[in-house]
N, C-alpha and C positions, 0 to 999 in steps of 0.2 A: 123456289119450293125447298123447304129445310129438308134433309137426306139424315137420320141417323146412323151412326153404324158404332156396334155396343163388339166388342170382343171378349171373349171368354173361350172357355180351353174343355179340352171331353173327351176324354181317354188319352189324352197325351198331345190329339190333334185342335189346331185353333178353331175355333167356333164363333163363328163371325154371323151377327144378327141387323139386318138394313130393313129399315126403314125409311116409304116416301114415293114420292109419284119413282113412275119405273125409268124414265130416261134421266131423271137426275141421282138417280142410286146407281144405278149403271154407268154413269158418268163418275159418281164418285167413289163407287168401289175400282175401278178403271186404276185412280189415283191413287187412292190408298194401299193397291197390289202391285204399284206400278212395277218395282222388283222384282215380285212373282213372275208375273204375266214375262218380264221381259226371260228372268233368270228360264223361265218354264218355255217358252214360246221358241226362242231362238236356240235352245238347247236342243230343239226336235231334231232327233234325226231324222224321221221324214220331212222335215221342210227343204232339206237341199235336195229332196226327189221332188218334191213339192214345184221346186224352181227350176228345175231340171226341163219339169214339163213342161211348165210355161212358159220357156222357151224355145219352143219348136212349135212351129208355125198351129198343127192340128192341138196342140195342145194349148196355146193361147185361145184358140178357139172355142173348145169345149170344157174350158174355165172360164169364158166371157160366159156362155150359155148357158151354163152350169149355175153362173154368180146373178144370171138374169131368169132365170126361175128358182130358186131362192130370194131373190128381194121381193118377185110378185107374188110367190105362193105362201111367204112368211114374212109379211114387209114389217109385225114388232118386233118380231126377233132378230130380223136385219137388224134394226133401228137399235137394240139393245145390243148388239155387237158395234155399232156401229159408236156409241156411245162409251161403251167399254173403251175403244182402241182412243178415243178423245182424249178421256181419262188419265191412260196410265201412258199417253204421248208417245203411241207407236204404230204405224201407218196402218190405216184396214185393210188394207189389201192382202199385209202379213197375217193379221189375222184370222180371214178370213180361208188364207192358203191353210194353214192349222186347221180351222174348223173343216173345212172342205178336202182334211187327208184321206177320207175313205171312199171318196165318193168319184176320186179320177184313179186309173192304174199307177200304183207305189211300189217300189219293190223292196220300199224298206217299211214296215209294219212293229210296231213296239206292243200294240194295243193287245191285250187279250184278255181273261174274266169269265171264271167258271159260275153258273147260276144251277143251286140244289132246287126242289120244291117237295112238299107234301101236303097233300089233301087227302087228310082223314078226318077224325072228330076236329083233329088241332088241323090250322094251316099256318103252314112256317114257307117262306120265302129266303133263300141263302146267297149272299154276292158274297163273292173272291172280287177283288178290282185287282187286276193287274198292270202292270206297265213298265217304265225303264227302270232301273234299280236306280236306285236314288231320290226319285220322281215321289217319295211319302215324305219326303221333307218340304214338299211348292204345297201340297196339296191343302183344303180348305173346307169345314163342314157350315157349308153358308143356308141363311134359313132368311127368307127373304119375303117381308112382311112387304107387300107394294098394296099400292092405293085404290087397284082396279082387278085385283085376284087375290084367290085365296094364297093361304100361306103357302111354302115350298120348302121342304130341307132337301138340299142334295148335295151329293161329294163333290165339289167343284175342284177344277183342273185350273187355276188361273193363267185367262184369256183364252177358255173356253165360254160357250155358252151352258149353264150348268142344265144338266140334265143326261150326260151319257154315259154316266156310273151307276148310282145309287140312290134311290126319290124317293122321298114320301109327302105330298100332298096333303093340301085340306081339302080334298076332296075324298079323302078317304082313300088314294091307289097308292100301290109302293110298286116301286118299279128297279128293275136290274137289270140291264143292258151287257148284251156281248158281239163284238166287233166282229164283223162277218167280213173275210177280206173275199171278195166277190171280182173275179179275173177280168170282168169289162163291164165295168158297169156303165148302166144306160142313162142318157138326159134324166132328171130330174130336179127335185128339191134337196138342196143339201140335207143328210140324215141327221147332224146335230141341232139344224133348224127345226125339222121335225119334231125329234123325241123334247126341244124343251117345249114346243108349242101344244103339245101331250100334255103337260102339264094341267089346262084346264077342261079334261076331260075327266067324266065321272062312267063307272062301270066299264064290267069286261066287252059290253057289245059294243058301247060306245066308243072303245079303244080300237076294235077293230075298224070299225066304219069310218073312224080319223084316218088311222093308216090307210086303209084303200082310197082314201078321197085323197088324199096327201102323198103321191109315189116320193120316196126318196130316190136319189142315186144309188148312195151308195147301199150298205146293205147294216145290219141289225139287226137282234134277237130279242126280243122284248119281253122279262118275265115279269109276269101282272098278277098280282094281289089285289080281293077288293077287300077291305078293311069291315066293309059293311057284311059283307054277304058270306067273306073268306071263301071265295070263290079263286080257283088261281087260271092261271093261262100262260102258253107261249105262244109267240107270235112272231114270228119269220118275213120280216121284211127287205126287200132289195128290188131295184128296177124294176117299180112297178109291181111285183109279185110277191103275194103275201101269204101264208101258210099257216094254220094255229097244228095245236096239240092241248086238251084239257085233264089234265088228270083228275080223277074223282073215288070214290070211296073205293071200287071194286081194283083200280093202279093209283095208289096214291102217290106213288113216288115218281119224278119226271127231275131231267136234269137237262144243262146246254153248257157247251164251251165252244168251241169259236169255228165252227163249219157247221155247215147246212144237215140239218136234220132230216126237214120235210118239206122244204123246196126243191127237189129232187133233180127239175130241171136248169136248173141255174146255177152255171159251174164257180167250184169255187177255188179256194188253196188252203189245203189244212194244213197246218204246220204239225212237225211233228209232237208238237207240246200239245197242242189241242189235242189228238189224236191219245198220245198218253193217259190225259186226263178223261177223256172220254169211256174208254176201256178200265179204267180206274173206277170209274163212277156206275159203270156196266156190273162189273165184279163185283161190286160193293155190298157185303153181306146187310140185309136191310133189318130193322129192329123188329118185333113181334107186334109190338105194340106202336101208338103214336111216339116215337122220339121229342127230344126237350130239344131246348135251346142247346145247352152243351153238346148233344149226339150233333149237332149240324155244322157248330163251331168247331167240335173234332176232326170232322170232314174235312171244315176247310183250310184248316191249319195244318194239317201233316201232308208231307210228302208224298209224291206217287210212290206205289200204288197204290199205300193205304188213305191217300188221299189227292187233295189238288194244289196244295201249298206249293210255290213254283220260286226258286233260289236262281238268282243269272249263272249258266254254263256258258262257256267256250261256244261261239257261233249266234248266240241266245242272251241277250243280257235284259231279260224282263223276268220281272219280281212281282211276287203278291205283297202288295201297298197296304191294304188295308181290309177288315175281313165285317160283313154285316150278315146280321140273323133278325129278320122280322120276321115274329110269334102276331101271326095277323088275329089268333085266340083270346092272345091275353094284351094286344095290342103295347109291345114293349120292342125294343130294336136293340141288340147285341151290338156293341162297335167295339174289333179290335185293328186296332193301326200295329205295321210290323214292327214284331219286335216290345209292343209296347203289353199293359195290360187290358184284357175286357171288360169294359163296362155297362153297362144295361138302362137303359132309361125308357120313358112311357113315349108313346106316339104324341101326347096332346106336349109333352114338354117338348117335344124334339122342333114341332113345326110353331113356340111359342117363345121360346129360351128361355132360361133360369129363370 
């Protein structure tokens, strides 16, 4: 089966477009990232915690059980991981340890991503992606036309499964993900299997009722936009338990960084960044009226307290990567990569390419 894959550039970051049945685009983006994938994957700091675990007896264990409800409860997404690691010639198992960093106890954590919202007349949707510093140079805005679903643009991590940053669907959902580090998490489906199997689900109710049918392990903040309806949502997922929050006309304004909101009973670790930026986002003197695109982008590019922009300290070396603003109104997506300039472009371009 012939696999296109077209490259082109957008906002400073590459912009990678595949085309073709999905285990052979998967197998040849694999190859074509092999670099990434390796340069990005084996650079984890958590994978030598990763390996840590998996060698000790309980913890080989509850990554065999872990890796066998994930293949049954998500066996394309397996199959699409599993095709990836063919690819770009690097064992699944290491892959799979990466995709599966949240979903066993780590004590080393890179991941973090603040998510703004507003539901007023306008609905705007806001990702910070954060991560290790350095880590916006592997990174990839892949839109990925396959044979048997609709379209997908998301910020891919290469030799991740794309989907636990930044999504916008032809389904009409945009989605913004924040890494819940969750202190035990319980048997399930691994959570990046999950949110990319998200992908072909339409509407806010419909997303919830994936998530409850689908428990992950590990844990996830899920902020949902419906394009059609400009409907928003968060959703609180981890072991099994799931939580929303809807803002609407009378609080339009709703935000998430990287601790438990409103799964209350389900312990977790806030870091002191999360925490920062939370209290930041609390404070945050709010506009009179609906805010633009730029009022969200301000947000998310300046520093605490007057915002959430996050620079590696001493103890802490995670950075905001790259900053998105989807206008689900005027249906257009904001991208800035650090450091670089913002660009703005339509939803129908974004999930079609130039």
């Amino acid at each position: 089966m012939t696999v296109r894959i077209d490259h082109h550039e957008l906002g400073g970051m590459p912009w990678v477009v595949v085309r073709g049945e999905r285990h052979a685009a998967f197998r040849a983006l694999g190859a074509e990232f092999a670099d990434r994938v390796r340069a990005l994957v084996l650079g984890m700091a958590e994978l030598a915690g990763m390996r840590r675990y998996e060698a000790t007896r309980a913890g080989a264990q509850e990554l065999s059980e872990l890796i066998r409800l994930t293949e049954r409860g998500t066996p394309r997404e397996y199959a699409e991981l599993t095709e990836l690691a063919k690819g770009a010639d690097i064992p699944l198992r290491t892959l799979l340890l990466a995709n599966l960093r949240g979903d066993v106890p780590n004590e080393v954590i890179t991941a973090g991503c603040s998510d703004v919202l507003w539901r007023g007349r306008r609905s705007v949707l806001a990702h910070n992606e954060d991560g290790a510093a350095g880590q916006e140079e592997q990174l990839v805005l892949l839109t990925l036309l396959l044979e048997d679903e609709p379209a997908v643009t998301a910020l891919w991590y290469p030799g991740f499964l794309p989907g636990n940053a930044f999504v916008v669907t032809g389904l009409g959902m945009v989605l913004g993900l924040d890494h819940i580090p969750l202190v035990r998490p319980k048997p399930g489906i691994g959570r990046h299997f999950v949110a990319r199997a998200l992908h072909g689900v339409r509407g806010v109710e419909d997303v919830v009722r994936f998530l409850g049918r689908n428990p992950s392990a590990g844990g996830f903040a899920y902020n949902v936009g419906d394009l059609e309806t400009g409907r928003l949502l968060q959703v609180e997922s981890g072991s099994g338990d799931i939580a929303m929050h809807e803002p609407d006309a009378t609080k339009p304004w709703a935000w998430h960084t990287n601790h438990l909101r409103y799964l209350t009973e389900q312990p977790d670790r806030a870091s002191a960044s999360s925490v920062a930026r939370a209290q930041a986002l609390t404070r945050l003197p709010l506009p009179k009226t609906d805010p633009d695109a730029e009022w969200f982008l301000d947000v998310l590019t300046r520093p605490t307290p007057r915002g959430v922009y996050r620079d590696p300290v001493p103890g802490d070396q995670s950075a905001t990567l790259c900053s998105f603003v989807a206008d689900l109104s005027t249906r257009e997506v904001t991208i800035a990569l650090r450091g670089g300039t913002p660009v703005t472009v339509s939803v129908d371009r974004l999930l079609t390419g130039p």
